[in-house]
Phi, psi and omega in degrees: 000128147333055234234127177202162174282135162292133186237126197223110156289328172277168203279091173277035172280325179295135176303310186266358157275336156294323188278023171242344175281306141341281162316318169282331158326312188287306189291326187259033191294152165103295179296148184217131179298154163320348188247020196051002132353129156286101157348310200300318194295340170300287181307349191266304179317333205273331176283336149304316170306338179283313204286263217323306187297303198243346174093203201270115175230077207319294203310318163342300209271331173269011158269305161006279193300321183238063203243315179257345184287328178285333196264351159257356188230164172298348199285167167297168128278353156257340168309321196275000165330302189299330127313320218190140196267167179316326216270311169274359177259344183262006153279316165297349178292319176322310200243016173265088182296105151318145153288115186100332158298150180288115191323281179326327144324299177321277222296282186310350185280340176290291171343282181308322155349324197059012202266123197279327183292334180292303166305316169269337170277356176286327204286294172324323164320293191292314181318290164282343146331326203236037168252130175298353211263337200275339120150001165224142190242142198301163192278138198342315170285328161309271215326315191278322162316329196260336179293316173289320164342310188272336182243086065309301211281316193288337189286002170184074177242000000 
């Protein structure tokens, strides 16, 4: 496992963007990305890449920040009650891929939502998934599914 400092372009200066940075930390303890990355550095990417795109927009950087937790971690949509208003937890319910959906599906059933913060942290999401920079690049049939992703997704971020 991979242990490197986080690094946040948006502002954790903010209180309640620490504790949320903290709670995702806590909930992805353990987990490691394909490139043996502490998991936590994903969600941070994804919130960063929302602050670059879209600015400090708190629902933005904390659906970001908890983007993955229901569906990888123990945590609720009530646990994050305690956290986080209704409104971000059902962008994050939003970005919670059943098992057995068809990606694209997925993606286009999100589109329709209109919900925009759910739509730019799924875009940011395939950004960073698909940075050669992050240091493995997903396998050929991924690249082209995330890639019709992205232009779906770009025609309404």
């Amino acid at each position: 496992m991979e242990t490197k400092t986080l690094n946040t372009a948006f502002d954790v200066q903010d209180k309640n963007l620490q504790q949320l940075v903290a709670l995702a930390t806590q909930a992805h303890e353990g987990q490691v990305d394909k490139n043996g990355v502490d998991y936590i550095h994903h969600p941070v990417s994804v919130a960063n890449h929302y602050y670059r795109l879209f600015g400090q927009d708190y629902a933005g950087i904390a659906t970001a920040l908890l983007h993955d937790t229901l569906e990888d971690t123990s945590l609720s949509a009530h646990d994050l009650s305690a956290y986080v208003p209704q409104t971000i937890i059902y962008s994050i319910s939003l970005l919670t891929k059943n098992k057995g959906t068809d990606y694209l599906e997925y993606v286009k059933n999100l589109i329709a939502t209109g919900d925009k913060t759910a739509i730019r942290v799924k875009y940011c999401d395939l950004l960073h998934n698909t940075d050669p920079n992050r240091g493995s690049e997903p396998p050929a049939h991924k690249a082209a599914l995330y890639q019709q992703a992205l232009n779906l997704l770009r025609e309404h971020v």
